[in-house]
C-alpha positions in Angstrom: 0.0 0.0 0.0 1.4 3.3 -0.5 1.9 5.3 2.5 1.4 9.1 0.7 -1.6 11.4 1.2 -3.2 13.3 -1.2 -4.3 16.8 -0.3 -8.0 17.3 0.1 -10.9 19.9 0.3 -12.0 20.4 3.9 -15.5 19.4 5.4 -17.5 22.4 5.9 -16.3 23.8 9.6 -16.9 22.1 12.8 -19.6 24.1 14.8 -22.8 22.6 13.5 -20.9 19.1 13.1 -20.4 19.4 16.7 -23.9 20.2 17.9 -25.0 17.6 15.6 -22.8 14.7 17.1 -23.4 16.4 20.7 -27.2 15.7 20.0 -26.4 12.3 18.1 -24.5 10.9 21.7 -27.0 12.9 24.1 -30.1 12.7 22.9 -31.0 9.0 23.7 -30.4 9.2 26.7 -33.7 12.0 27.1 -36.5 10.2 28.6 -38.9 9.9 25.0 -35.7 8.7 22.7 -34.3 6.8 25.3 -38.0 4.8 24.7 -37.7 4.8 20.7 -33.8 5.0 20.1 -32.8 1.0 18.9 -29.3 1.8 20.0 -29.3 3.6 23.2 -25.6 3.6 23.3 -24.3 5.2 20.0 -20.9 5.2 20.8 -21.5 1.2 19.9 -22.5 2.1 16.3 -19.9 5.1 15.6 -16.9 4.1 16.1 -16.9 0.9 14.1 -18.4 3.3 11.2 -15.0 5.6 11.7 -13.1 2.1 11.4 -14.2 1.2 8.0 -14.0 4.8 7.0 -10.5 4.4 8.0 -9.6 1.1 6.6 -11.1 2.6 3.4 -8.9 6.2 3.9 -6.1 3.0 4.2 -7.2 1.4 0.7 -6.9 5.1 -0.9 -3.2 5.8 -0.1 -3.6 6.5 3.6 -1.7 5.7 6.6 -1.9 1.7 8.1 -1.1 2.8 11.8 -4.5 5.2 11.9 -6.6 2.7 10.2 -5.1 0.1 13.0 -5.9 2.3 15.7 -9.4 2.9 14.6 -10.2 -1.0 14.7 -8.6 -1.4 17.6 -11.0 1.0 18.9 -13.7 -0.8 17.5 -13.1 -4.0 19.1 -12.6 -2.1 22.1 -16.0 -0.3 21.7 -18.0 -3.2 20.7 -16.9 -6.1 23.2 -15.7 -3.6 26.8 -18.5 -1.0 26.5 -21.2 -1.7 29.8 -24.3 -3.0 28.6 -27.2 -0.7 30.3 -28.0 -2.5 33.4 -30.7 -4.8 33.1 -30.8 -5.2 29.5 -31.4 -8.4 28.2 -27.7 -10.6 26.6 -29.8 -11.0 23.2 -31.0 -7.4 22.8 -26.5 -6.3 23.3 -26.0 -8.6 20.7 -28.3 -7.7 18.5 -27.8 -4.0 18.4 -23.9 -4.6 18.5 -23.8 -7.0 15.9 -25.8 -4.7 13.5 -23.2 -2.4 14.2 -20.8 -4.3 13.3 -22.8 -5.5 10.1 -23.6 -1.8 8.8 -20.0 -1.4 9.2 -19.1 -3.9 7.0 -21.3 -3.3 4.4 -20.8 0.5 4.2 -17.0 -0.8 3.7 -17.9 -3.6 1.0 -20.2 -0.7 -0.8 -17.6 2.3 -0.8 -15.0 -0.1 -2.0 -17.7 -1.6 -5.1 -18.1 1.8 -5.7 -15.5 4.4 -5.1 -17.0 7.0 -7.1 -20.5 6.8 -5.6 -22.3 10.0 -3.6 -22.2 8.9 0.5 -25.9 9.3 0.1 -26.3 6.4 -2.0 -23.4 4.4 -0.8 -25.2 5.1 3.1 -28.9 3.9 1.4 -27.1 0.8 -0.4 -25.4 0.0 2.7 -28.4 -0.2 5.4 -30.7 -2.2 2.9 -28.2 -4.6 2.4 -27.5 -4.6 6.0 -31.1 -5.3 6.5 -30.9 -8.2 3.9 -28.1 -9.9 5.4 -29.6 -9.8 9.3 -32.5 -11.1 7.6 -30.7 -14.2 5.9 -28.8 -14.6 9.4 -31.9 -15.1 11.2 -33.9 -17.0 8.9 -30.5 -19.4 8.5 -30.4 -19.5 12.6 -34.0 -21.1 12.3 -34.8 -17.9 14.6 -38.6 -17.1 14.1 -39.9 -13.5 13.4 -41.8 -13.9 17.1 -38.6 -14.1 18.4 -36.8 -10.9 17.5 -40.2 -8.8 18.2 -40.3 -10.6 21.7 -36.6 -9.0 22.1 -37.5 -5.9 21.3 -40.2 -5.5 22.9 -39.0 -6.7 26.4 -36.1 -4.1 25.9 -38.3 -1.6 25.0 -40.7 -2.3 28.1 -37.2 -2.1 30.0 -36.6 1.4 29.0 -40.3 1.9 29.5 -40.1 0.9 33.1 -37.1 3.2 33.8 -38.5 6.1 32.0 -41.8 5.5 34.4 -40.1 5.4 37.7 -38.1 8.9 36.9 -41.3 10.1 36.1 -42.7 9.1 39.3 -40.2 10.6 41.4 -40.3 13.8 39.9 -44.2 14.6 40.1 -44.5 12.7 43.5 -41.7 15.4 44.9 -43.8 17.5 47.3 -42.8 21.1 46.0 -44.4 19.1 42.9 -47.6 18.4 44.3 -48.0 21.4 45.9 -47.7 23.0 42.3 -49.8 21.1 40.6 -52.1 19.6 43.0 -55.4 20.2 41.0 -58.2 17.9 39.0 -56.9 19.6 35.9 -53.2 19.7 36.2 -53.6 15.6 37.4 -55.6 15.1 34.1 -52.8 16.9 32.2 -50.4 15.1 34.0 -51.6 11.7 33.2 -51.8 12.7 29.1 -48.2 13.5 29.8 -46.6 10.6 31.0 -48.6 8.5 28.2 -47.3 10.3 25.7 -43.4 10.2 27.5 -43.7 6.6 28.1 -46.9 4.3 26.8 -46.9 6.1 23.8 -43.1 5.6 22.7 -43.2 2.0 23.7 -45.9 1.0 21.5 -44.8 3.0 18.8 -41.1 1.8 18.9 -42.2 -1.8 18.6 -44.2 -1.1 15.5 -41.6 1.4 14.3 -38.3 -0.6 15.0 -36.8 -0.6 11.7 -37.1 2.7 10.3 -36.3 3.8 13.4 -33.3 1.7 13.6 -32.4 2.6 9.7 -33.3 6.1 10.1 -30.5 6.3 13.2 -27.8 4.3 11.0 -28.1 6.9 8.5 -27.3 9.4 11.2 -24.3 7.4 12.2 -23.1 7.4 9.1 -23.2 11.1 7.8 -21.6 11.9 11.3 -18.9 8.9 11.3 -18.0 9.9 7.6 -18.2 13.9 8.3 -16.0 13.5 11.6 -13.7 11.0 9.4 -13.1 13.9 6.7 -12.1 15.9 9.6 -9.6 14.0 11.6 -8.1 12.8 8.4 -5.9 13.8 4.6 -6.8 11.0 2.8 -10.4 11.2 0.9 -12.8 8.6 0.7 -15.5 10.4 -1.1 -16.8 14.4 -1.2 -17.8 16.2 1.4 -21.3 15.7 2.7 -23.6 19.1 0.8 -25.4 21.8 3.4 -28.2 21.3 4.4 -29.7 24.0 1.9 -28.4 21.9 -1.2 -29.5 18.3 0.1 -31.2 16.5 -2.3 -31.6 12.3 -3.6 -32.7 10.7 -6.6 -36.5 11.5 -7.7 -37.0 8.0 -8.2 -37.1 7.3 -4.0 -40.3 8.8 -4.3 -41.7 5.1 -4.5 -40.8 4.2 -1.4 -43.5 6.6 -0.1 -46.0 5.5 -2.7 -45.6 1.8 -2.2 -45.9 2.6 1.5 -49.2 4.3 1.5 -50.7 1.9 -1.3 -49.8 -0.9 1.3 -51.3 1.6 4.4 -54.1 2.2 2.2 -55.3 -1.0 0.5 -57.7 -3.3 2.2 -56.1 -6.3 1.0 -52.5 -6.0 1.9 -53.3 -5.7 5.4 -50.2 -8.2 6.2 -48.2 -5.4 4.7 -48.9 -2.3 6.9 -46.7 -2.7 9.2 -43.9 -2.7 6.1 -46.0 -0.2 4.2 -45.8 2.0 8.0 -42.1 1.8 8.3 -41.2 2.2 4.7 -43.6 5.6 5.0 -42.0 6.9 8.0 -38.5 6.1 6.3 -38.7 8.1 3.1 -41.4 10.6 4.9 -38.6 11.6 7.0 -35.8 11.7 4.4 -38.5 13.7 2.0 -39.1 16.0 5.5 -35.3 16.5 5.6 -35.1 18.0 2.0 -38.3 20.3 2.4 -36.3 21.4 5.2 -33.0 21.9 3.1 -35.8 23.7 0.3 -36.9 26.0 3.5 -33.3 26.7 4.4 -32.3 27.6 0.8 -35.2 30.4 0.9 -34.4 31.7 3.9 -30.6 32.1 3.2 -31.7 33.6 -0.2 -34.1 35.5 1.8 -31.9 36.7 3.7 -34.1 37.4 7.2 -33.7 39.0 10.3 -33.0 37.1 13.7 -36.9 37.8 15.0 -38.3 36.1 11.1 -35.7 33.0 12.2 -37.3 33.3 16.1 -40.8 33.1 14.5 -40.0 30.5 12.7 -38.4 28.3 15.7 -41.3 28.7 17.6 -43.7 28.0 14.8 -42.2 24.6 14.7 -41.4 24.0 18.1 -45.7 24.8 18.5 -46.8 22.8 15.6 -44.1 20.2 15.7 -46.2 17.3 14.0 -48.2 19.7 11.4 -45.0 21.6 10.5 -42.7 17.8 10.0 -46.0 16.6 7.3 -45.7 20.3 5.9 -41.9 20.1 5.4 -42.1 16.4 3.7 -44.7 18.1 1.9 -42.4 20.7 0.6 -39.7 17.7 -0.2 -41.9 15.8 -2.0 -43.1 18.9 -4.1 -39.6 19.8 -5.0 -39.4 15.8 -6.9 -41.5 18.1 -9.2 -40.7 21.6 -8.9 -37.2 21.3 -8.2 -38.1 24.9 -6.4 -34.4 25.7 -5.5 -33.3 25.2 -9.9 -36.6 27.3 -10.2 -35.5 30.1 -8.1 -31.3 30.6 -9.1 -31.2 33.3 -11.4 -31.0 32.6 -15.5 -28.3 35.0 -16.5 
């Protein structure tokens, strides 16, 4: 292998990277995602990621001793991180072998396909991923009842957990002292359903997109962080957010998902016709909101406009998510952002 390093174009400043992988670590740990999150520990899933993205920087002309150090971490990672106490030996092997799977395959793609956009190589990767976990468990003889009975049990773990620190915050006396009314209890009781029943019964059902939707993360921040710890290149740099866009023709993942949602006689489907829609819904949500940001930069507005708008989403957060895939699948069509650049 040849030890050089070729020069390369920077990633695009470390600020929002860092809130984003500050969020990526944190957030599953806040008492809603730490109901829905498939892996609870991310750590588990992003370092391997960094490992293949190193052994490919290795393939490409850069140095052995990083791409060493980087596996070594990985082993490290995946076998001496603390499983989260009473969590189940089956459930830790399951989210740490995925790990390790999506790693691999995310290596075996880039390598197929050097020249490929990370988008696709990510997409490539976690459907094949999802192929081979399939093969695995239908060549273990390990019935579909199975793997929902261990994610479910884990999920009713977190469930548990996520019930008792809401118990001993409302039951604090300055608490009830606050709040000690027919109305506030009534309120009170919506909230905890929808901070614990809700997420439990919705992660079951929701597993994999949840699960695939969480790899992708993991693997725009392992590839991101990659391009900025290290010289050699293993692909461009990830777009902004204002310029993110896929191929038009992933527009059939939402179609095929609502048609089985929809139709009467493919009941058997909906629960792949609910996780495919929630899949490319979000993806589609993610490039109305690139569309949104595009105007706003080209709008250039003032910090209150940006404040209204905050609020307007934090207020409306499950009308404004449908509104901005929406927007994303309108611009399939419109292609909004081509529409508005100027022609001369």
């Amino acid at each position: 292998m040849s030890t050089g390093e070729a020069a390369a174009p920077r990633e695009h400043g470390w600020a929002l990277f860092l809130s984003a992988l500050a969020s990526f670590l944190l957030l599953p740990a806040t008492p809603v995602l730490q109901v829905l999150a498939p892996v609870t520990q991310p750590i588990v899933m992003l370092v391997p990621l960094l490992a293949a993205c190193a052994l490919l920087g290795w393939v490409g002309g850069g140095r052995a001793t990083v791409a060493l150090a980087w596996v070594g971490m990985a082993i490290l990672t995946t076998f001496s991180t603390p499983a989260p106490a009473g969590a189940t030996a089956s459930y830790i092997e399951l989210e740490r072998g995925w790990s390790l799977l999506l790693a691999a395959t995310f290596g075996f793609v880039s390598l197929a396909g050097p020249s490929t956009r990370f988008f696709s190589r990510a997409l490539i990767a976690i459907v094949l991923a999802l192929g081979l976990a399939a093969v695995a468990f239908l060549g273990a003889a390990r019935p579909a009842s199975t793997i929902d009975r261990t994610i479910a049990t884990e999920l009713h773990r977190r469930t548990a957990i996520a019930d008792q620190v809401w118990k001993e915050t409302v039951n604090t006396p300055a608490y009830r002292n606050m709040v000690d009314t027919k109305e506030t209890e009534e309120l009170e009781q919506t909230t905890h359903d929808l901070l614990t029943q809700l997420p439990e019964r919705q992660g079951v059902r929701f597993f994999p997109a949840l699960l695939a939707l969480e790899s992708l993360c993991a693997l725009a921040l392992a590839w991101a962080l990659y391009h900025r710890l290290s010289r050699a290149r293993i692909g461009a740099p990830l777009v902004r957010l204002r310029d993110f866009r896929f191929n038009d023709q992933l527009v059939w993942g939402v179609i095929v998902g609502i048609v089985f949602l929809a139709v009467p006689t493919l009941h058997a489907w909906r629960g792949v016709g609910a996780n495919l829609t929630l899949f490319f819904g979000t993806l589609y949500a993610v490039r109305g909101t690139g569309v949104l940001a595009w105007f706003l930069r080209s709008a250039r507005p003032g910090l209150v406009t940006l404040l209204a708008v905050a609020l307007l989403a934090g207020l409306l957060a499950p009308a404004f998510a449908l509104g901005l895939g929406l927007i994303g699948l309108g611009d399939t069509w419109e292609d909004w952002r081509a529409k508005a650049r100027p022609t001369t």
